[in-house]
MDTraj code that builds the backbone (N, CA, C; nanometers):
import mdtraj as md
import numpy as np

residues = "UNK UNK UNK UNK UNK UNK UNK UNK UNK UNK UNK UNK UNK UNK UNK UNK UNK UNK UNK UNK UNK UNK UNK UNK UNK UNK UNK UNK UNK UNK UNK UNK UNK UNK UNK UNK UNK UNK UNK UNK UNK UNK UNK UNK UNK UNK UNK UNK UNK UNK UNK UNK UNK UNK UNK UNK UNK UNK UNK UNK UNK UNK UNK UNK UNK UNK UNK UNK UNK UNK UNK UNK UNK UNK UNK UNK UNK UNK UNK UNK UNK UNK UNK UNK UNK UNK UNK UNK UNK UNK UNK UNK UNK UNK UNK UNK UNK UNK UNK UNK UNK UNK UNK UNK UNK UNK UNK UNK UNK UNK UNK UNK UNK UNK UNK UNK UNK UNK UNK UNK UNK UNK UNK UNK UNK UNK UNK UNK UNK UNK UNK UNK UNK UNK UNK UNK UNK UNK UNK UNK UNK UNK UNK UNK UNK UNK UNK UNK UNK UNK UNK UNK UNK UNK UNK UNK UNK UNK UNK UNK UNK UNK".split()
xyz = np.array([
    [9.0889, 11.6383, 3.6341],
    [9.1614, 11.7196, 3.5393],
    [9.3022, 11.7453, 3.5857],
    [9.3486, 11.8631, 3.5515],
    [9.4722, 11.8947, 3.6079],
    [9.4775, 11.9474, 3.7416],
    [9.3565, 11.9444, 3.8278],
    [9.4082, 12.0605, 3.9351],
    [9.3899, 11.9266, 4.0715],
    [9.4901, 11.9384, 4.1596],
    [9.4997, 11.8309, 4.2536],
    [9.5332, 11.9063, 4.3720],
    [9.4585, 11.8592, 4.5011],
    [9.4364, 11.8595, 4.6350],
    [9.5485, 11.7839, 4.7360],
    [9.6284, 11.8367, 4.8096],
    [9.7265, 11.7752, 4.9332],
    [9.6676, 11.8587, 5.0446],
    [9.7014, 11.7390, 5.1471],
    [9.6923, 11.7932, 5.2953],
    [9.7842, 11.8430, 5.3110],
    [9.8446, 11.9660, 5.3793],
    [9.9823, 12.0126, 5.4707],
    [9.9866, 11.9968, 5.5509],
    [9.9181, 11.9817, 5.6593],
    [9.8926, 11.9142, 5.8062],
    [9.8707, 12.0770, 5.8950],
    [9.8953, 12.0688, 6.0026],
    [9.8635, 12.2126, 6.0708],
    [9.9572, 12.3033, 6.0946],
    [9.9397, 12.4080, 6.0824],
    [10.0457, 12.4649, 6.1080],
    [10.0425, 12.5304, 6.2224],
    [10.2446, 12.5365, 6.2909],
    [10.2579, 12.5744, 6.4132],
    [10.2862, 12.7151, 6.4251],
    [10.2667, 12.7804, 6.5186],
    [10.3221, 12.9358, 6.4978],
    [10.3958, 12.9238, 6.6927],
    [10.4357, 12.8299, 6.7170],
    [10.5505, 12.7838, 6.8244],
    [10.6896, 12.8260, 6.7880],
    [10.7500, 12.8977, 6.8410],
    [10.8797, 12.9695, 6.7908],
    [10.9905, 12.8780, 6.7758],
    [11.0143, 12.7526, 6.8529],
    [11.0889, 12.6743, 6.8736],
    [11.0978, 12.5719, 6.7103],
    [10.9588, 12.5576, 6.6508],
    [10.9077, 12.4992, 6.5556],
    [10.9380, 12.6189, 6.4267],
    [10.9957, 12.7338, 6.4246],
    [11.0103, 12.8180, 6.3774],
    [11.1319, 12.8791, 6.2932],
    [11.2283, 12.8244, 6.4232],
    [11.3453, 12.8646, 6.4819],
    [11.3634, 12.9995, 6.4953],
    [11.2736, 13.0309, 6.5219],
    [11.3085, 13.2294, 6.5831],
    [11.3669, 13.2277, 6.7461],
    [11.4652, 13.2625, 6.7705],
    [11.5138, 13.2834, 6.8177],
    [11.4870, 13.3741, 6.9406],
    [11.4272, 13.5241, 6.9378],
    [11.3839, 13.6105, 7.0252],
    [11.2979, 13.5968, 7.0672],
    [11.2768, 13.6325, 7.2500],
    [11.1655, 13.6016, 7.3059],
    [11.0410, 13.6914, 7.2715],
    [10.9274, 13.5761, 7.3040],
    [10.8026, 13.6486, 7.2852],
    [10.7955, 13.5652, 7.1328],
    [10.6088, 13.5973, 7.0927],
    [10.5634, 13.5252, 6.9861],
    [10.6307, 13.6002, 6.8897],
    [10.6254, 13.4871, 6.7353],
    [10.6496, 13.5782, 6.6508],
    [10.5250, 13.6538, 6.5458],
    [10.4393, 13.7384, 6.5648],
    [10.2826, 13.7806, 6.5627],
    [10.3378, 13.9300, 6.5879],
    [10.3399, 14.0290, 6.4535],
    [10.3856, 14.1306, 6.4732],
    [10.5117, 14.1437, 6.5447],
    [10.5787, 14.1203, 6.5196],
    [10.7028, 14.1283, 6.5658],
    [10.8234, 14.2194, 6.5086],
    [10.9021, 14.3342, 6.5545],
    [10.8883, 14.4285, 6.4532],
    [11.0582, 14.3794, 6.4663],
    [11.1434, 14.3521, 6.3405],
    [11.2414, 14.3289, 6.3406],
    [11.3203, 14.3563, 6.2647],
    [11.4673, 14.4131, 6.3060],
    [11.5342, 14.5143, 6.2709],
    [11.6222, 14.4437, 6.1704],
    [11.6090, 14.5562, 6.0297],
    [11.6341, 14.5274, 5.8971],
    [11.7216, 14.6371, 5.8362],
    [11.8329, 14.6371, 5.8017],
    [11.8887, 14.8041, 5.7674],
    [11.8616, 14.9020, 5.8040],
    [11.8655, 14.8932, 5.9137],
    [11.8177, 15.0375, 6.0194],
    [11.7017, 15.0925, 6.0310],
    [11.6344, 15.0172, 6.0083],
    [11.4673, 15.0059, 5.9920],
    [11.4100, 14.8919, 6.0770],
    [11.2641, 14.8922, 6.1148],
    [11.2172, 14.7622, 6.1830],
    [11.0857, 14.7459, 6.0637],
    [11.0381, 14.6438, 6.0337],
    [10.9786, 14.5718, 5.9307],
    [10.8699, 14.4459, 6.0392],
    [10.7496, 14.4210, 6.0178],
    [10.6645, 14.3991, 6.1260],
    [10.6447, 14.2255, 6.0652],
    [10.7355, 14.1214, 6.1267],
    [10.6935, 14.0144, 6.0620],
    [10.6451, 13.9425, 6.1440],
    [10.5395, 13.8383, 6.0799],
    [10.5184, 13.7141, 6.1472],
    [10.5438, 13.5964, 6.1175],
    [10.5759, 13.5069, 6.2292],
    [10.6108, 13.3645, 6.1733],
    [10.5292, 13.2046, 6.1792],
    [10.5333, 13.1409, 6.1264],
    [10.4424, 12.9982, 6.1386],
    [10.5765, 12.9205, 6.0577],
    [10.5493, 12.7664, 6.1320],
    [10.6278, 12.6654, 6.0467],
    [10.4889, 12.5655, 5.9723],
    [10.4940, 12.5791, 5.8439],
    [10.4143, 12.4298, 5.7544],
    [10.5325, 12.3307, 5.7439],
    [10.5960, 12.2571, 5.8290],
    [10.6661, 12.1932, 5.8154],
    [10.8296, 12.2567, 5.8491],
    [10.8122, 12.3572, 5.7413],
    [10.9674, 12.4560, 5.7156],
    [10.8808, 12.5823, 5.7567],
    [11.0471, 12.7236, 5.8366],
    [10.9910, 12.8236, 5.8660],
    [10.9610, 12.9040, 5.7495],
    [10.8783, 13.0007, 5.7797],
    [10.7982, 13.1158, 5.6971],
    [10.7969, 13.2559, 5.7802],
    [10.8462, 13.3201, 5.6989],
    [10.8216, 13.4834, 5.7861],
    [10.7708, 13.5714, 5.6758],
    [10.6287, 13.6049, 5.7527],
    [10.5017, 13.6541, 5.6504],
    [10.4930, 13.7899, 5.7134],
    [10.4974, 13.9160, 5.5525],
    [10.5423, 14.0295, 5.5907],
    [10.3953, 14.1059, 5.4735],
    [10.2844, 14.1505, 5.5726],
    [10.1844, 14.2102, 5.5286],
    [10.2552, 14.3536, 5.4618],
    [10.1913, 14.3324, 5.3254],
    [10.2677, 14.4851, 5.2705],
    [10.1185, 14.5385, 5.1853],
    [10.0736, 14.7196, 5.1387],
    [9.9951, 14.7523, 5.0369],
    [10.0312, 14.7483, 4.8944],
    [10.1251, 14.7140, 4.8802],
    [10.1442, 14.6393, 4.7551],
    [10.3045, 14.6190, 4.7405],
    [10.3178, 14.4882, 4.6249],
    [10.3896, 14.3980, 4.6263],
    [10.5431, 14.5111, 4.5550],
    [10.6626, 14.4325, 4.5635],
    [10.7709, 14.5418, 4.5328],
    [10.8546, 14.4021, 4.5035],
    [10.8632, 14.3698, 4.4030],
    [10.9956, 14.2875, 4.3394],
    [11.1165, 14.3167, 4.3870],
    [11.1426, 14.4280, 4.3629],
    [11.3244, 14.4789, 4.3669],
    [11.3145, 14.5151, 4.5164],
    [11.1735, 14.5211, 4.5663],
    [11.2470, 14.5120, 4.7444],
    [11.1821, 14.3437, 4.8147],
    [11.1845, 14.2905, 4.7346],
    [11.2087, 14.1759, 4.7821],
    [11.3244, 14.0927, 4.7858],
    [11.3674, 14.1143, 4.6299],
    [11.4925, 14.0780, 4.5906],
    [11.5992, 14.1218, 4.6561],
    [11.5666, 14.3054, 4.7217],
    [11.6452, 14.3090, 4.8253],
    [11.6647, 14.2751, 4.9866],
    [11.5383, 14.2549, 4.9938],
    [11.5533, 14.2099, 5.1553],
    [11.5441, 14.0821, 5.2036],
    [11.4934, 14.0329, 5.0912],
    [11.4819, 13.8754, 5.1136],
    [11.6022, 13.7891, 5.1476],
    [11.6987, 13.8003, 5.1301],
    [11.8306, 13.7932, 5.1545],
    [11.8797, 13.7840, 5.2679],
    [11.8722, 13.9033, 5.3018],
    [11.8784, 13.9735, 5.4797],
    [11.8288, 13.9194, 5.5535],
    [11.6666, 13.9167, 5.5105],
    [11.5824, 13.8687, 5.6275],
    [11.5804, 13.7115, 5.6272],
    [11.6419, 13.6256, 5.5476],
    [11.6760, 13.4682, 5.5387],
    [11.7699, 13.4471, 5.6296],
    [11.8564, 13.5678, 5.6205],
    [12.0096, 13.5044, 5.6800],
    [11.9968, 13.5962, 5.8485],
    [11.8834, 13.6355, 5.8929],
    [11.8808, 13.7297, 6.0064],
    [11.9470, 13.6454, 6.0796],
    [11.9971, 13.6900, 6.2137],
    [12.0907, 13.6122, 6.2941],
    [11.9546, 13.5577, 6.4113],
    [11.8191, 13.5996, 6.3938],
    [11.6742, 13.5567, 6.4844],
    [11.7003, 13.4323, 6.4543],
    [11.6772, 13.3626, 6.3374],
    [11.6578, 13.2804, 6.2439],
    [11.7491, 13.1378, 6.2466],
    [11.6801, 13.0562, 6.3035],
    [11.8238, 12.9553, 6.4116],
    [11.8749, 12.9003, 6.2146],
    [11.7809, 12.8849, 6.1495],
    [11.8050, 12.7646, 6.0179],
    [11.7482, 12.8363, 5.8944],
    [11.7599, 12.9396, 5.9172],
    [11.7410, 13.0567, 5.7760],
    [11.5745, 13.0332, 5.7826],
    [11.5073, 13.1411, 5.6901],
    [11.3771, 13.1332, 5.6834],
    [11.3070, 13.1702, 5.5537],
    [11.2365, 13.0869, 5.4940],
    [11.1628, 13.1738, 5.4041],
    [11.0888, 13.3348, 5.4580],
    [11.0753, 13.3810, 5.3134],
    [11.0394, 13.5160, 5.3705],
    [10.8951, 13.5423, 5.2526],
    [10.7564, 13.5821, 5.2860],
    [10.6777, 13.6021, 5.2235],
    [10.6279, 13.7169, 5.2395],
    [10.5549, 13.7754, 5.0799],
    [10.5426, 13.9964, 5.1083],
    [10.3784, 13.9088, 5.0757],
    [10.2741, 13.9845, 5.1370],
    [10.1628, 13.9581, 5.1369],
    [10.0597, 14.0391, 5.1491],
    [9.9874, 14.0917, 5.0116],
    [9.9137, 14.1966, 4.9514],
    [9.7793, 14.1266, 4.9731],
    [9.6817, 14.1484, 5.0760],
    [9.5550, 14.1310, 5.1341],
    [9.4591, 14.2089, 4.9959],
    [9.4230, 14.0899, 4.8828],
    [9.3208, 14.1997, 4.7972],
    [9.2008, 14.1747, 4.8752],
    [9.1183, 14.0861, 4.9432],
    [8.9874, 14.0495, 4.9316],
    [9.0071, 14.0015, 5.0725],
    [8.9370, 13.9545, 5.1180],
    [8.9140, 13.8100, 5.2528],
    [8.9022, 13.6471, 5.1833],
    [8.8651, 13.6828, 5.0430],
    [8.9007, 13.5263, 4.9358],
    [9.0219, 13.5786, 4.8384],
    [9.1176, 13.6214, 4.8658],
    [9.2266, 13.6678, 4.7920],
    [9.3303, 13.7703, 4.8405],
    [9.4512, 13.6736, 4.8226],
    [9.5855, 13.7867, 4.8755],
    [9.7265, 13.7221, 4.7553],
    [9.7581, 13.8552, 4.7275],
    [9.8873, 13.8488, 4.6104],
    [10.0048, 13.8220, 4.6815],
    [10.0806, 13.7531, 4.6686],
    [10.2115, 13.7004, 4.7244],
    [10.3467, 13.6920, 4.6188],
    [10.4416, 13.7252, 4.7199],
    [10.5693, 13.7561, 4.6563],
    [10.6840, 13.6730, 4.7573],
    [10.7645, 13.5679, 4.6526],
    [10.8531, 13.4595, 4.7775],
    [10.9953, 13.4679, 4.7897],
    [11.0543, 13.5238, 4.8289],
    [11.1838, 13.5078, 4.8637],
    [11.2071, 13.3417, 4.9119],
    [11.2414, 13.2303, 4.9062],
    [11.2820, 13.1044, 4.9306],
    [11.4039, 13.0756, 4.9784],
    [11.4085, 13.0412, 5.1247],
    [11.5141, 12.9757, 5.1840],
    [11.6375, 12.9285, 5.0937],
    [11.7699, 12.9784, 5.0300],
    [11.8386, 12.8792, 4.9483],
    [11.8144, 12.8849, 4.7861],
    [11.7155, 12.9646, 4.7415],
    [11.6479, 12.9272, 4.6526],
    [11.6325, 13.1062, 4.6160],
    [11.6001, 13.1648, 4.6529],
    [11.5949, 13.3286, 4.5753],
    [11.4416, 13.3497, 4.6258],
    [11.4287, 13.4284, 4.4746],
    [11.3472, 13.4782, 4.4506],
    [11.2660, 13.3974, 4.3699],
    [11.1216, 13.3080, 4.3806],
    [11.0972, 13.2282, 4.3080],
    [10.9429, 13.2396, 4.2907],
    [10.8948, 13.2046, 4.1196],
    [10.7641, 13.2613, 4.1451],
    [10.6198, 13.1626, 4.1608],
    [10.7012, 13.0748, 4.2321],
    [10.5545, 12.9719, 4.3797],
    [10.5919, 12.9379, 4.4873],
    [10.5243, 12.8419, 4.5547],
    [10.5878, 12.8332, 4.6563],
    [10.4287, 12.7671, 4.7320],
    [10.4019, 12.6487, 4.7589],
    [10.3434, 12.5451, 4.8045],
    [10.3337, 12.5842, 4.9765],
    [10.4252, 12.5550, 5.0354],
    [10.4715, 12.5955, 5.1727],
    [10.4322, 12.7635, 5.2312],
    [10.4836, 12.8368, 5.1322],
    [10.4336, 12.9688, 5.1335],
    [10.2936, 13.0119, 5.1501],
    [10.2915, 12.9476, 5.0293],
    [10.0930, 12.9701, 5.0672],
    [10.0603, 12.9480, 5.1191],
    [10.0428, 12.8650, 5.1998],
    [9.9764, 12.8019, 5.3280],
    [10.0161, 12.8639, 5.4557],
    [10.1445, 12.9368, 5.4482],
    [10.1695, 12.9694, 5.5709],
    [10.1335, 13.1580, 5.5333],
    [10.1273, 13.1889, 5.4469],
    [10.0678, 13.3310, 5.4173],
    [9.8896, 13.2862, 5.5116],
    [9.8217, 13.2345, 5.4163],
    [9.7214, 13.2081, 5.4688],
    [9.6806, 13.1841, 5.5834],
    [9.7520, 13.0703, 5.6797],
    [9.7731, 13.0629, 5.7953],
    [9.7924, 13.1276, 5.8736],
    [9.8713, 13.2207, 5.8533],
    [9.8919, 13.3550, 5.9377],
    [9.7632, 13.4812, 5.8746],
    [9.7153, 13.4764, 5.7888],
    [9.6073, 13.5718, 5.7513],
    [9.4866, 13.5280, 5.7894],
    [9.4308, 13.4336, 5.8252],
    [9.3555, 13.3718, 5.9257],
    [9.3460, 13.4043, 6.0353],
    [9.4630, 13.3715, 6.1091],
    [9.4571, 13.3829, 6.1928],
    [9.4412, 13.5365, 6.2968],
    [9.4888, 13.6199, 6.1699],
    [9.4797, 13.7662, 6.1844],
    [9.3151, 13.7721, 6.2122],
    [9.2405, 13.7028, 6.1082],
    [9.0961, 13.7607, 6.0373],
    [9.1180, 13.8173, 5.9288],
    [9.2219, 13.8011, 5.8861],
    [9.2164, 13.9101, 5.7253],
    [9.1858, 13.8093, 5.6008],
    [9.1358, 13.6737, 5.6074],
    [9.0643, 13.6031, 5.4884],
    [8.9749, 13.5372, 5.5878],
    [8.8756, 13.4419, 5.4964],
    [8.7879, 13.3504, 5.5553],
    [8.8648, 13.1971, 5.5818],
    [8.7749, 13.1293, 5.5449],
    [8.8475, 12.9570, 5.5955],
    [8.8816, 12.9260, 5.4755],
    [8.8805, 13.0372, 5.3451],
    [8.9206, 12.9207, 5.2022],
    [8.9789, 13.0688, 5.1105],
    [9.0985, 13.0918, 5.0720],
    [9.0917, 13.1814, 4.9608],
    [9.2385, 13.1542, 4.8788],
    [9.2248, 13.2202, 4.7589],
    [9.3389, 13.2053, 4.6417],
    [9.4502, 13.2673, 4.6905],
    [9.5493, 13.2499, 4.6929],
    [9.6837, 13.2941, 4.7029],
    [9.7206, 13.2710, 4.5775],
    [9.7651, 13.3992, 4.5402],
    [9.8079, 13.4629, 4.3816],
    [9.9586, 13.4649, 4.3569],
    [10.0073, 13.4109, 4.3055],
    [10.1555, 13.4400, 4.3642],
    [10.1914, 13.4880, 4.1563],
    [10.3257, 13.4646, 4.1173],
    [10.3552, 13.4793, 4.0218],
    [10.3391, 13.4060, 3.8787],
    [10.3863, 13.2947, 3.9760],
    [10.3550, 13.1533, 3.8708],
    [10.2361, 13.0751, 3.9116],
    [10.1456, 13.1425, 3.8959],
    [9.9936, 13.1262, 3.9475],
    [9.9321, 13.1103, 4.0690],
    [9.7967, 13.0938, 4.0564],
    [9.6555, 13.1076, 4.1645],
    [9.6743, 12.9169, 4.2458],
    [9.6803, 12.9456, 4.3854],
    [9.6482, 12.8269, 4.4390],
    [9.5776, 12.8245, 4.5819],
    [9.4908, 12.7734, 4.5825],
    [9.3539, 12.7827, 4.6809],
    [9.3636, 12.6688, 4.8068],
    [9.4348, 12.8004, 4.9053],
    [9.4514, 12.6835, 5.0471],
    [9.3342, 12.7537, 5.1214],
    [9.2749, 12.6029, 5.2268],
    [9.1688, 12.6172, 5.2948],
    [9.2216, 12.5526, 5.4503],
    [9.1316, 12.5309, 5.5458],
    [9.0870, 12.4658, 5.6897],
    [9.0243, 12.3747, 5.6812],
    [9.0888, 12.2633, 5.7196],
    [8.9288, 12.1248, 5.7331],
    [9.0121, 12.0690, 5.8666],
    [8.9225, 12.1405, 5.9516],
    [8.9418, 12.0932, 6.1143],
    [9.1036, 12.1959, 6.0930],
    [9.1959, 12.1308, 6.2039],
    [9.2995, 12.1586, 6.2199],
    [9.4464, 12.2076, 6.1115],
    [9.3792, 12.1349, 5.9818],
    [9.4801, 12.1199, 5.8625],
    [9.4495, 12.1782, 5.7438],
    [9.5751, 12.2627, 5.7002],
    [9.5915, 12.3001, 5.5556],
    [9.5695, 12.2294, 5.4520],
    [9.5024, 12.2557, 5.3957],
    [9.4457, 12.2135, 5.2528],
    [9.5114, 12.2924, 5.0854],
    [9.5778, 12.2364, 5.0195],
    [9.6381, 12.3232, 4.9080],
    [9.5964, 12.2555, 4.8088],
    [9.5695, 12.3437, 4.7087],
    [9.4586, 12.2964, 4.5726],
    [9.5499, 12.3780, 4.4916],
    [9.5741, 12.3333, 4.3359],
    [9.6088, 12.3755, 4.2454],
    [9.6703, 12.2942, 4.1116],
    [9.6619, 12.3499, 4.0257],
    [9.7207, 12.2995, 3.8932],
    [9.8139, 12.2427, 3.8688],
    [9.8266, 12.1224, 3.8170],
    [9.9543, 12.0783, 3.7761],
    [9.9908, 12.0739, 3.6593],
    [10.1524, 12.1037, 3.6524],
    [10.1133, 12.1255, 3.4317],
    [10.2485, 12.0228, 3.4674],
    [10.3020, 11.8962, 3.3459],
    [10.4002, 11.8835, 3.2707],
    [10.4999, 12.0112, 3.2255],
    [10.5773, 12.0363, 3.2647],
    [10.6777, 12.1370, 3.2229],
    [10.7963, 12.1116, 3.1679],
    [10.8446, 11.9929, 3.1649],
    [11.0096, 11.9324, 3.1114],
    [10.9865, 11.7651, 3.1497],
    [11.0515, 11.7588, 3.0209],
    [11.0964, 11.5610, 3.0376],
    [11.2285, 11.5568, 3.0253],
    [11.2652, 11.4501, 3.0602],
    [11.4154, 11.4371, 3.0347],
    [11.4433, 11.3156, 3.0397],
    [11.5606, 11.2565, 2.9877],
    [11.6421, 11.0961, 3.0110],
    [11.7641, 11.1016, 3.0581],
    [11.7912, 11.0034, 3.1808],
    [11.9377, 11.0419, 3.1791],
    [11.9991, 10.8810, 3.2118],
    [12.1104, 10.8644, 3.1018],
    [12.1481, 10.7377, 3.0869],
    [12.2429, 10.6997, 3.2752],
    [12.2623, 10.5881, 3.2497],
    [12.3551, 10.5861, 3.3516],
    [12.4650, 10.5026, 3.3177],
])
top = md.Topology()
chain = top.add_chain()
for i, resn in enumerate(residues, 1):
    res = top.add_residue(resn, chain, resSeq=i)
    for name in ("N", "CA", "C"):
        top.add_atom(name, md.element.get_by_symbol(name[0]), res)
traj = md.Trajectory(xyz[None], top)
C-alpha cells in the first residue's frame, strides 16, 4: 500500500559524530539558553539531533528556541533540535525545529533520533509511533539499526522545461 519501511543504520551518540563541542557525553546535558539551562541530549542518525524531553509540546517556544539552540556556539555544524512529549512507552509527540529549515511539521531523521535517545533512556520499548505534526511514523531496533515505517502520499507534480 502506501506505507514503506527504510533502514537508518545505527545511531551514534559519540560527540565527535555529533559535533558537540563540550566535554563529557551529551546525555542530560544541561545547556545554557537565555539565561536559563535546558537539559538536552544528543545522537547523530547520520545528521546531529538535540532531543529535549518536555510535559508537553509548546509551538511558540519552539519557534523560539529552536533558533538559538541550532546556532549554539556547542554545536561545531548547527543542530537539529527536537521537543519530545513521552505519551506511552509505544508513543511520544514530537515537535522539530530543523537545521536550516525552521520549524517543520516531520522530520524522518528526527524520529529516529527522538526514539533513539528514548530507548536508550528506557522511556519506550524496541518499537513505538512518533507523532509529530504532519503525521504518525513507527521507528523500531532490528539488531543495531533504526528502522522507520510510514506513509507515503503524492503531494505535488510538476514539469519543468529546459
Amino acid at each position: 500500500g502506501d506505507l514503506f519501511q527504510v533502514s537508518m543504520g545505527a545511531p551514534s551518540f559519540k560527540n565527535v559524530e555529533i559535533g558537540f563541542l563540550a566535554d563529557g557525553e551529551m546525555t542530560d546535558y544541561l545547556l545554557k539558553v537565555n539565561g536559563s539551562e535546558v537539559e538536552v541530549n544528543g545522537v547523530s542518525i547520520g545528521n546531529p539531533h538535540c532531543v529535549i524531553f518536555t510535559d508537553s509540546l509548546n509551538e511558540e517556544l519552539v519557534k523560539k528556541l529552536g533558533p538559538i539552540i541550532e546556532n549554539h556556539n556547542l554545536f561545531k555544524n548547527k543542530i537539529n533540535v527536537e521537543w519530545a512529549q513521552i505519551e506511552s512507552k509505544q508513543k511520544v509527540n514530537v515537535a522539530v525545529w530543523e537545521r536550516g529549515a525552521g520549524y517543520t511539521l516531520a522530520c524522518g531523521t528526527g524520529a529516529c533520533a527522538v526514539f533513539a535517545v528514548a530507548r536508550k533512556k528506557g522511556l519506550v520499548e524496541n518499537r513505538a509511533i512518533i507523532s509529530l505534526p504532519g503525521g504518525d511514523l513507527e521507528v523500531e531496533f532490528h539488531g543495531e539499526s533504526l528502522f522507520l515505517k510510514g506513509e507515503a502520499r503524492k503531494i505535488f507534480e510538476g514539469k519543468i522545461n529546459i
